[in-house]
Structures are given as structure tokens and as C-alpha cells.
PASE-62565 format. One line per field, with one value per residue (C-alpha): residue in one letter; residue number from 1; x, y, z. Coordinates in nm, 3 decimals, padded with zeros to 5 digits. Example, Ala and Ser with C-alpha at 12.3 -4.5 7.8 and 13.67 -1.06 7.14 Angstrom:
REM PASE-62565
r: c(A / S)
k: c(1 / 2)
east: c(01.230 / 01.367)
north: c(-00.450 / -00.106)
up: c(00.780 / 00.714)
//
This chain:
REM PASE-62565
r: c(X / X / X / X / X / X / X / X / X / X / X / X / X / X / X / X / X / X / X / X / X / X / X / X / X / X / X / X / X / X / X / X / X / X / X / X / X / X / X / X / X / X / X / X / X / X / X / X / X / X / X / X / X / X / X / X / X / X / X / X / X / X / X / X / X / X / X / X / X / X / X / X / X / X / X / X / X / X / X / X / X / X / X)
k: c(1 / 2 / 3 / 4 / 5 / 6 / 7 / 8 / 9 / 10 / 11 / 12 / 13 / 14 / 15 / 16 / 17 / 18 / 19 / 20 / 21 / 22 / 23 / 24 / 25 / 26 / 27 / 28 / 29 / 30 / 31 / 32 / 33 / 34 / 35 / 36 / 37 / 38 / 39 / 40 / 41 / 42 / 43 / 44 / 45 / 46 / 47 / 48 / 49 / 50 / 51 / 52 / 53 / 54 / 55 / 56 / 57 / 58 / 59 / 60 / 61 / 62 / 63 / 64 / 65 / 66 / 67 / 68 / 69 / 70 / 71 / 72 / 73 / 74 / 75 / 76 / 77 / 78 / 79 / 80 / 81 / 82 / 83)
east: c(03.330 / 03.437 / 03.067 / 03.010 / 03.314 / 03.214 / 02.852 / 02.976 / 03.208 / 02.914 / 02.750 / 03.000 / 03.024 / 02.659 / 02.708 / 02.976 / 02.760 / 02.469 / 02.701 / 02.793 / 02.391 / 02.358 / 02.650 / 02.508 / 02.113 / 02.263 / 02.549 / 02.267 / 01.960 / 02.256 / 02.264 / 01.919 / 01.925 / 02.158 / 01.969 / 01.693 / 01.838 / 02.026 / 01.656 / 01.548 / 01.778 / 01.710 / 01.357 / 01.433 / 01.678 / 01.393 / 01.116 / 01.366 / 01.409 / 01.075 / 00.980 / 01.274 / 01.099 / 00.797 / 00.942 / 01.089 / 00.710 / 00.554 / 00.872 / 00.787 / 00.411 / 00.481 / 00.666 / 00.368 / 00.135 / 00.368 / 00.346 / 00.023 / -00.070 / 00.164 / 00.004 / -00.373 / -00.212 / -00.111 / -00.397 / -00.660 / -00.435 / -00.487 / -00.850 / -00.870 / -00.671 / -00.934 / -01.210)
north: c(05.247 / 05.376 / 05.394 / 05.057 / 04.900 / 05.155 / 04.993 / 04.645 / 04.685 / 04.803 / 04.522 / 04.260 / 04.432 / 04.423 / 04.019 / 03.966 / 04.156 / 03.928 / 03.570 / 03.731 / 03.771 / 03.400 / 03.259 / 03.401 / 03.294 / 02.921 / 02.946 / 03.013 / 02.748 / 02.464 / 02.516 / 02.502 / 02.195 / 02.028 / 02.120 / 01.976 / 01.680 / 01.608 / 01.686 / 01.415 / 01.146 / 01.174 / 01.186 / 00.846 / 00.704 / 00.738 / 00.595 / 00.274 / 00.269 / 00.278 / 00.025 / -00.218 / -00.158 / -00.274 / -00.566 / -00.718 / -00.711 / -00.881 / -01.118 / -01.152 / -01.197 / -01.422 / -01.656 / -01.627 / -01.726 / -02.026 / -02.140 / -02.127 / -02.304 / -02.577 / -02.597 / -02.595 / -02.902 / -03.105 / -03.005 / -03.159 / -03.463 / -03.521 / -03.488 / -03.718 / -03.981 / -03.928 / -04.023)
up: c(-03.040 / -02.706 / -02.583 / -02.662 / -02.481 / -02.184 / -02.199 / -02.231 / -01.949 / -01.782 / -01.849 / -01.781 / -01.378 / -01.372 / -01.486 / -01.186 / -00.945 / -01.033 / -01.001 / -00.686 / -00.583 / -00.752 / -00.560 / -00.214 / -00.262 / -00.396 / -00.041 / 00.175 / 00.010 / -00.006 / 00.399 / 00.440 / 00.265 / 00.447 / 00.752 / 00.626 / 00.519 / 00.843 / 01.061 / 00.802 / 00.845 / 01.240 / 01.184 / 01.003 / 01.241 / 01.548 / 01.307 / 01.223 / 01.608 / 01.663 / 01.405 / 01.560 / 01.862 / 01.738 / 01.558 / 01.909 / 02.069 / 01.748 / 01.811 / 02.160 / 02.165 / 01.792 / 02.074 / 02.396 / 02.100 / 01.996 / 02.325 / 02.376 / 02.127 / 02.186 / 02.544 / 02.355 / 02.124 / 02.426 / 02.617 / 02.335 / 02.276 / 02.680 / 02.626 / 02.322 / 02.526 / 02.836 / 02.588)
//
């Protein structure tokens, strides 16, 4: 009996030592994934600048266009008239 509570005790320090070794691995991987996670969200937050960026020249040459082709409509309207 007493070598099987001095094995089991054994065993449940080996157990503690290995939640221990657990603990430290999971401690350490949970930083590098917030790392990772914060390098991604600033990756993300220059992309959505980027593609706001983009957005306001689309915008811009959307309007040149538009009045462009308001000149073209006027422009063959004077035409038609001449003829």
C-alpha cells in the first residue's frame, strides 16, 4: 500500500510539473497571438486607408467624367441647333 501512494504521489508532482510546462507553452503562444493579431489589425487599418484613398479618386474622376459629359451633351445639342 505504501508503494503505491509513494508512486501516485509521484505521479500527481509529475502531473503539476507538466500543467506548469502546459501553463508556460499556452502563456507564451497566447502572446504571440496577440502580436499577431495586433500586426493584423494595422495591416488592416492601412489597407482600409488605402482603399478610402482610392474611393475619393474614383469619387473625384466619377465627377471630371460627369462633367464632361454634361459639356459633350450641350456641345451636340449646339450642333443639332446649327444644323
Amino acid at each position: 500500500m505504501q508503494k503505491f501512494l509513494n508512486e501516485s504521489s509521484e505521479a500527481v508532482i509529475n502531473a503539476i510539473e507538466f500543467q506548469e510546462t502546459l501553463k508556460q507553452h499556452l502563456l507564451a503562444m497566447e502572446g504571440t497571438n496577440v502580436h499577431s493579431i495586433m500586426s493584423s489589425e494595422q495591416q488592416m487599418l492601412k489597407l482600409m486607408d488605402c482603399l478610402d484613398q482610392a474611393i475619393e479618386q474614383v469619387e473625384l474622376l466619377e465627377s471630371k467624367i460627369d462633367i464632361q459629359d454634361k459639356f459633350l451633351a450641350v456641345s451636340n445639342y449646339s450642333q443639332a441647333c446649327i444644323i
